[in-house]
C-alpha positions in Angstrom: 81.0 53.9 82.1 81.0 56.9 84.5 84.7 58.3 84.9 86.1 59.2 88.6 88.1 62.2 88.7 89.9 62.2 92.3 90.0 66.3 92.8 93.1 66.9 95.5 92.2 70.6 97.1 92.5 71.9 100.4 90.4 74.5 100.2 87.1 73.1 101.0 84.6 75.2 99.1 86.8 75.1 96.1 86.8 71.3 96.7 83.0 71.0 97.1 82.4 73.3 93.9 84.3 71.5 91.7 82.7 68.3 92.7 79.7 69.6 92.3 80.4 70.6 89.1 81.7 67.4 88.2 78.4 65.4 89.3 76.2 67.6 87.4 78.2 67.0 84.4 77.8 63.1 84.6 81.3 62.2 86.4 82.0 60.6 90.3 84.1 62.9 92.3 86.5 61.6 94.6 88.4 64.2 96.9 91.1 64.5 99.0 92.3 67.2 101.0 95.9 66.6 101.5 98.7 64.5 99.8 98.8 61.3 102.1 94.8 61.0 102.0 95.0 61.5 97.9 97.6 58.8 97.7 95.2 56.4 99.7 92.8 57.2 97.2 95.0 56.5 94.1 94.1 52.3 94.5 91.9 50.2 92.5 89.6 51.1 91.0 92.2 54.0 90.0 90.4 57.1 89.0 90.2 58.0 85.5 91.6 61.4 86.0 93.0 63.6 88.7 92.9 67.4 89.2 95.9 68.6 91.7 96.2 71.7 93.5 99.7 72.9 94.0 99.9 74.0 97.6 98.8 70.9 100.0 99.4 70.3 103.3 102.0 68.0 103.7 103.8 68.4 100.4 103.2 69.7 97.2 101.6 68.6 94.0 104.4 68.6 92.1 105.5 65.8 94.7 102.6 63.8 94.0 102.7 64.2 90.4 106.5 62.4 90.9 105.3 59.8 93.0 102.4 58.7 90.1 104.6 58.9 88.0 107.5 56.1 89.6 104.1 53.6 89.4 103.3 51.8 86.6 99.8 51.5 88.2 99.0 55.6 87.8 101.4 57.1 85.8 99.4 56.8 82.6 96.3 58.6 84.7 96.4 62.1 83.5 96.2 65.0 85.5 95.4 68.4 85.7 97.3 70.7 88.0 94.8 73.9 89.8 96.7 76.7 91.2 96.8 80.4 91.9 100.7 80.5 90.6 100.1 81.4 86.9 103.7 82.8 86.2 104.7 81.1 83.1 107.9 79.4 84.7 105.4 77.7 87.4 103.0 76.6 83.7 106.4 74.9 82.3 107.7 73.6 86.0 104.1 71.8 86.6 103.7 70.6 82.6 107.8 69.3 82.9 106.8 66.8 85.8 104.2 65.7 84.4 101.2 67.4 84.0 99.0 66.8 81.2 97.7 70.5 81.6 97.6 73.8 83.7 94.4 75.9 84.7 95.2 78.8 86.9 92.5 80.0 89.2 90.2 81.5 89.5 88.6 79.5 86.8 85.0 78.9 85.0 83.4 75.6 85.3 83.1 75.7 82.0 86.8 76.6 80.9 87.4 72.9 83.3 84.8 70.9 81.7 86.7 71.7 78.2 90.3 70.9 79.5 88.8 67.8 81.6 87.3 66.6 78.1 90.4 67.8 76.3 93.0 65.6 78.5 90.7 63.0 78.8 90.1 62.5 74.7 94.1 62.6 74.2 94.4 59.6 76.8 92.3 57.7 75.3 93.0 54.9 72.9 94.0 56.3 69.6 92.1 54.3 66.8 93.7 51.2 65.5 95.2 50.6 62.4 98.5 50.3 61.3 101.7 50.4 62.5 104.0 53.1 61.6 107.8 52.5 61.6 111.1 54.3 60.5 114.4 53.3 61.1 113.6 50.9 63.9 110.9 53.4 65.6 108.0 51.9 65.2 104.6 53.4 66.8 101.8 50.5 66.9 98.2 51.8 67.9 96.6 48.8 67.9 98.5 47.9 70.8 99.8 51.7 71.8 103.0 50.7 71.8 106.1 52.7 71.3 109.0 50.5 70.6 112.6 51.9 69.9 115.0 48.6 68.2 112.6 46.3 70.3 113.2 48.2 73.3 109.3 49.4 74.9 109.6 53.5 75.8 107.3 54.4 78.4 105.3 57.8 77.6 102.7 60.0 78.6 99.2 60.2 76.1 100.0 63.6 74.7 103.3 62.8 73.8 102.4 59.8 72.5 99.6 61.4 70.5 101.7 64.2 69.6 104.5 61.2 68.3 101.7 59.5 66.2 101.0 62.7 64.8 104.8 63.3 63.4 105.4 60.2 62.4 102.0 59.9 60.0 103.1 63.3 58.3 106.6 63.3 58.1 109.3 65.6 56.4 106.3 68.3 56.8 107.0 71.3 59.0 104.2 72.4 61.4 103.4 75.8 63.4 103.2 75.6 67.1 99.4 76.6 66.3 98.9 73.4 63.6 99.9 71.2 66.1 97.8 72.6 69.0 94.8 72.0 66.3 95.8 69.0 65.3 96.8 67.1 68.8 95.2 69.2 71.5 92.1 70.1 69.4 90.8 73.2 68.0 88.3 74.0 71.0 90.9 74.0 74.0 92.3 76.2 76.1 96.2 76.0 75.8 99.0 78.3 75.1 101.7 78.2 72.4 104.5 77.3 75.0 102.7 74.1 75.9 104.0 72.5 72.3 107.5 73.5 73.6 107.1 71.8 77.2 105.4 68.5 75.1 108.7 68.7 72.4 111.0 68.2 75.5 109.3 65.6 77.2 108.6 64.1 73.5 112.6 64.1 72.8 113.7 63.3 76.4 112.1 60.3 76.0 113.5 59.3 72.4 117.3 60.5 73.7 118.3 57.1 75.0 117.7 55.7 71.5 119.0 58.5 69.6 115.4 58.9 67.6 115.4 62.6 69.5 117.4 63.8 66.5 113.8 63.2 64.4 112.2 65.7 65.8 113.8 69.3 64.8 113.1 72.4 65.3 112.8 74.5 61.9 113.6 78.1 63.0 110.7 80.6 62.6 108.1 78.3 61.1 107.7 74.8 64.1 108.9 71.4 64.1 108.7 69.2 61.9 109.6 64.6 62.1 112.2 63.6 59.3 114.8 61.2 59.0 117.0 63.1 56.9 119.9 64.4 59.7 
């Protein structure tokens, strides 16, 4: 099945290039110029991914990025913010709100065809077997569910990913780098600090529970998943 990437850009030769791109690489491009027409767009069928500039007329992507993500209908449809502000505080605010990644422009086609493939592979089903549990966590992929003493926790793919990852090698401390390799892949484009931005959004979403307290930080060597606390 072709996937349709709704690319949100005011800049109309940057559009048009990008969806270019996409087409020759086998996807459907849908594009939007500003916020309101984007969120027309965001309706069945939902595209499979979006790419989001920052600066749109009326309002921002960071705004839209909010609004997906109050809907249970799109906020499970990755995106991947495009923007000239590559100061690292505007990498951690877009990532924090719900980005599934960052590319600054200018940009190659071919550095966006990797990330596009990249965020794309972590959303995707993981494979089933299993379920894993500890302590009344349990992580099923057969149904990719997250459940926390019965309670469901709603999360994005890569922190879901990255929690399937913990929870399958437990008590073992991983590098910022390992876990790059291991959940975003070795072939992608992303900077140490991303595992950071993932950690938070990772524990914010186990705090409720109390399960946050799993994932610690091990001073000058990563993180590592234990139940020992």
């Amino acid at each position: 099945m072709i996937k349709r990437i709704l690319v949100v850009e005011d800049e109309a030769p940057i559009r048009e290039m990008i969806s270019l791109v996409l087409e020759q690489h086998g996807y459907q491009s849908i594009e939007a110029a500003d916020i309101s027409i984007a969120q027309t767009l965001l309706t069945e069928p939902f595209p499979d991914l979006v790419l989001l500039d920052w600066m749109l007329p009326g309002g921002s992507g960071i705004q839209l990025i909010k609004s997906m993500k109050r809907e249970a209908l799109t906020r499970d449809i990755p995106i991947v913010m495009l923007t000239a502000r590559g100061e690292e505080e505007d990498r951690v605010l877009g990532l924090e709100s719900g980005a599934d990644d960052y590319v600054t422009k200018p940009f190659s086609p071919k550095e966006l065809l990797a990330r596009i493939k990249a965020v794309m592979r972590r959303s995707s089903p993981m494979p089933e077997h299993e379920s894993i549990s500890f302590n009344g966590l349990i992580l099923d992929p057969s149904s990719h569910r997250v459940m926390a003493n019965d309670v469901p926790l709603e999360m994005g793919p890569t922190e879901y990913k990255l929690l399937h990852f913990f929870m399958s090698h437990p008590e073992r401390v991983y590098s910022r780098e390992q876990l790059l390799n291991q959940v975003w892949g070795t072939n992608v484009y992303v900077e140490d600090r991303t595992v950071d931005v993932f950690m938070r959004r990772l524990r914010k979403t186990l705090e409720s529970s109390g399960y946050d307290k799993m994932l610690q930080t091990v001073r000058g060597s990563g993180y590592r998943f234990s139940t020992r606390f």
